[in-house]
C-alpha positions as a Markdown table, in Angstrom:
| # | Residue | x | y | z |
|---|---|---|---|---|
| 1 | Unk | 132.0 | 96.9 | 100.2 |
| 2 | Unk | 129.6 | 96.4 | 103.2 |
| 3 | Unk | 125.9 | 96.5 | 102.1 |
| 4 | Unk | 123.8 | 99.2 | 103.6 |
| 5 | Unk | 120.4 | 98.5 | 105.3 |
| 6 | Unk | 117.6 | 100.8 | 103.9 |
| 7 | Unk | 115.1 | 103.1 | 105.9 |
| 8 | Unk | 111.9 | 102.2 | 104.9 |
| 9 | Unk | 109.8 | 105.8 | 104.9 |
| 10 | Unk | 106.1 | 105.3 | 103.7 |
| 11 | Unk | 103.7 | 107.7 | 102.6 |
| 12 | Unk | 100.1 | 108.2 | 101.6 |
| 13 | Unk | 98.2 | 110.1 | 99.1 |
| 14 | Unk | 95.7 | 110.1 | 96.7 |
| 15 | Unk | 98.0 | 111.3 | 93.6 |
| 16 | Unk | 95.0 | 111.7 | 91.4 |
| 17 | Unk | 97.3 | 113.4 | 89.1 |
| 18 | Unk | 100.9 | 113.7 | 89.9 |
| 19 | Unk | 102.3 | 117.1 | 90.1 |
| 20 | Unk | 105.3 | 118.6 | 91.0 |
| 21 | Unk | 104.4 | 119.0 | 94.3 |
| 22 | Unk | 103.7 | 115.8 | 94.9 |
| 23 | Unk | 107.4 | 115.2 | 93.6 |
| 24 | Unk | 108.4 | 117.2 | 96.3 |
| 25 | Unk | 106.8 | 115.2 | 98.7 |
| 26 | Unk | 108.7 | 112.3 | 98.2 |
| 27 | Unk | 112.1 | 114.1 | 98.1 |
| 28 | Unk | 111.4 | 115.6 | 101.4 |
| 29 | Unk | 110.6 | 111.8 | 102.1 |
| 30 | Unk | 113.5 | 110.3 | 101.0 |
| 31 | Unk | 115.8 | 112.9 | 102.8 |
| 32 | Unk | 115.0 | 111.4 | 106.1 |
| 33 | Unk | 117.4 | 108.9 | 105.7 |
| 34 | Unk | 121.2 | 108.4 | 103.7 |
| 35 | Unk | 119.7 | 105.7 | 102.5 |
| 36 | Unk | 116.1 | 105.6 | 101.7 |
| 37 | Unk | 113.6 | 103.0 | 100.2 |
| 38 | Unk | 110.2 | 105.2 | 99.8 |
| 39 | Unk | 106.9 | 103.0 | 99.9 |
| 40 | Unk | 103.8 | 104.8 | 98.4 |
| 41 | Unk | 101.0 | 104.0 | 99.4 |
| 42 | Unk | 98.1 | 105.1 | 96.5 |
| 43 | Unk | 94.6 | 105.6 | 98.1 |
| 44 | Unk | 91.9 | 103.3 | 97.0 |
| 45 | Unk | 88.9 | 104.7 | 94.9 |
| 46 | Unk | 86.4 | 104.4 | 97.8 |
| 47 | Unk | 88.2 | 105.9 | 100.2 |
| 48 | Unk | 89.1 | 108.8 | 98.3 |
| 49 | Unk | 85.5 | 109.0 | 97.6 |
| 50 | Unk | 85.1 | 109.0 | 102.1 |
| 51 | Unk | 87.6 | 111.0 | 102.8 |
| 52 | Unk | 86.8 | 114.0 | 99.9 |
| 53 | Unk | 83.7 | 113.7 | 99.1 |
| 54 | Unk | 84.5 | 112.4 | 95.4 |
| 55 | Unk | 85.7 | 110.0 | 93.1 |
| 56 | Unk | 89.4 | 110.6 | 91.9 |
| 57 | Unk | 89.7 | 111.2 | 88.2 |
| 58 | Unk | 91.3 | 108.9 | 87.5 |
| 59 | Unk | 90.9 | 105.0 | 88.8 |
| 60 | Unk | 93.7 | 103.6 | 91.7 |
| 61 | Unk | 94.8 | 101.1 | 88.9 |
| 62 | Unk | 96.3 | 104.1 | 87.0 |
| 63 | Unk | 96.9 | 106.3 | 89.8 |
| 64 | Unk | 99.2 | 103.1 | 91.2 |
| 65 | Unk | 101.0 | 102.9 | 88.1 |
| 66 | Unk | 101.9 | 106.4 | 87.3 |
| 67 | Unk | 103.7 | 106.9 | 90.8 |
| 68 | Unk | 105.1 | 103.8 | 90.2 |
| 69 | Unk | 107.0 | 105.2 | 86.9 |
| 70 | Unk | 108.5 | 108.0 | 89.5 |
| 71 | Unk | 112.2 | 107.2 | 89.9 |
| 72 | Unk | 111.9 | 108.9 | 93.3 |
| 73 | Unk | 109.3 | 105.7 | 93.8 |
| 74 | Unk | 111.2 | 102.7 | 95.4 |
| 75 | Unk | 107.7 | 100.7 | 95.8 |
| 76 | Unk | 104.0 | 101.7 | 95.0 |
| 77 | Unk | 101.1 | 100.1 | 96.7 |
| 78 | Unk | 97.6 | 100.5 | 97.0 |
| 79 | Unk | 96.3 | 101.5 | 100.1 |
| 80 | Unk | 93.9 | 99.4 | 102.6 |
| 81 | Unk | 90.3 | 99.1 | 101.4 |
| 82 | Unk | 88.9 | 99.2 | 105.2 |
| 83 | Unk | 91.4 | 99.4 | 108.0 |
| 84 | Unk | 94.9 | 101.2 | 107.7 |
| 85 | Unk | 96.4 | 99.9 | 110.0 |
| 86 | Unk | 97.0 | 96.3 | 108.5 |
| 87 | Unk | 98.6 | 97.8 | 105.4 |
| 88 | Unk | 101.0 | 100.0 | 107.3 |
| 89 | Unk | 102.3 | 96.2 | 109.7 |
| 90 | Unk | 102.4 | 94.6 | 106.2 |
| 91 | Unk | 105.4 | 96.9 | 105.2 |
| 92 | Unk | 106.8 | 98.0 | 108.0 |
| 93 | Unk | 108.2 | 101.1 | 108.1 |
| 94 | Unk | 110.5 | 102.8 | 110.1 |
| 95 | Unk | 109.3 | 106.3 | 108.9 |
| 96 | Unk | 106.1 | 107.3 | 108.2 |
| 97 | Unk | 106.0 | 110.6 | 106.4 |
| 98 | Unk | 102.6 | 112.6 | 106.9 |
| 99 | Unk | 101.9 | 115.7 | 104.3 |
| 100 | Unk | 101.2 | 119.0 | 105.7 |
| 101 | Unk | 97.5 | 118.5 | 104.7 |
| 102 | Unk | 97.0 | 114.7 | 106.0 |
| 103 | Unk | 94.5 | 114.4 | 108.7 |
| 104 | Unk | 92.5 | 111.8 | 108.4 |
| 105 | Unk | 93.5 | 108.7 | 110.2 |
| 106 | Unk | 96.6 | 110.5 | 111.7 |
| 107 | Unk | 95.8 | 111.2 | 115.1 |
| 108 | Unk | 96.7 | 108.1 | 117.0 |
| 109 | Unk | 98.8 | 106.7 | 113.8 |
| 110 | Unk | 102.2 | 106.2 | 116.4 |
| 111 | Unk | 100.1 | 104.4 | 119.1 |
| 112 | Unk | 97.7 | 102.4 | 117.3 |
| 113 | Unk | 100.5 | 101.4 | 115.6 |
| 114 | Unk | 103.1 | 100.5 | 118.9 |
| 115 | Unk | 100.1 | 98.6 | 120.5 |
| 116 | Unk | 99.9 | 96.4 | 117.4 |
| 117 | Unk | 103.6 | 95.9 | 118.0 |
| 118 | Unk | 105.4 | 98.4 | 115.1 |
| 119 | Unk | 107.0 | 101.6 | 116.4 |
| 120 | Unk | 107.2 | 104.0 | 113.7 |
| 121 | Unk | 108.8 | 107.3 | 113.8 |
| 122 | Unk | 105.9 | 109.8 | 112.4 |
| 123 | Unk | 107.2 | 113.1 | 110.6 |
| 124 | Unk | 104.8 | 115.8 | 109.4 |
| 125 | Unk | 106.4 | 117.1 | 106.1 |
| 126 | Unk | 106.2 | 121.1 | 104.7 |
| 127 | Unk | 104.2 | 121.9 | 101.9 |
| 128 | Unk | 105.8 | 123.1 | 98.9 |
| 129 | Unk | 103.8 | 125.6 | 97.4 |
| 130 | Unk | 100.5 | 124.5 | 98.1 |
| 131 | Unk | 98.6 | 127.5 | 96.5 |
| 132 | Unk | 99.9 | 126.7 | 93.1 |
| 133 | Unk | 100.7 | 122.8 | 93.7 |
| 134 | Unk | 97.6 | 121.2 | 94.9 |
| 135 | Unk | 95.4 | 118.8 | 92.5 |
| 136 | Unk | 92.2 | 121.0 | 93.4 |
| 137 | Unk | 93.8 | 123.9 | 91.8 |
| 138 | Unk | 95.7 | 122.3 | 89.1 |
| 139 | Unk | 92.1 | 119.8 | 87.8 |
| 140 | Unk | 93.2 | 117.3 | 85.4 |
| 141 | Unk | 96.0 | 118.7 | 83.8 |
| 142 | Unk | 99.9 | 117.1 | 84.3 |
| 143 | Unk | 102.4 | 119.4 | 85.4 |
């Protein structure tokens, strides 16, 4: 039987606790391809501190390991302490898969990316009940 080459899809989050709507997130990530190998990429503690303002509850050591148990999880990773960029070209993609809500370092993702020599289909995913499944609403609590 001939052996199937997987899409890697890559996506980015904070998963400070991981909720069903983050479950959803990678779902809608993996159905971008037949045959799917979902990289997730676990923000670092000081850049979740940058981008929101705060610390995460809890630290990127067990944030990393949680979405690692997630059988939806092909790979988990943590994210790039200063630059982006260099931990995107060390996986290499083919999908990157942006949540409704991600803003930061989005806006010239595809071409920073192309002129660095990767190019990267970029898909902006739906939210999945983001008034009910959002960490901010849900605090510390596992869903």
């Amino acid at each position: 039987m001939p052996k199937f080459r997987k899409t890697k899809i890559m996506v980015f989050g904070t998963f400070d606790v991981l909720h069903k709507g983050h479950l959803h997130f990678f779902k809608q990530a993996r159905s971008l391809s037949a045959n799917p190998f979902l990289i997730v990429s676990v923000a670092r503690d000081i850049n979740v501190k940058k981008i929101k303002g705060r610390k995460p509850n809890n630290s990127e050591k067990k944030r990393l390991m949680v979405v690692a148990t997630s059988e939806l999880v092909n790979k988990a990773v943590l994210g790039g302490l200063k630059n982006h960029l260099p931990h995107i070209l060390k996986h290499r993609p083919q999908i990157i898969a942006l949540g409704y809500d991600q803003l930061v370092y989005t806006k010239n993702l595809g071409t920073d990316l192309k002129a660095r020599g990767l190019e990267v289909k970029i898909i902006r995913l739906k939210a999945h009940r983001p008034n009910k499944y959002k960490t901010s609403i849900l605090g510390k609590k596992v869903v």
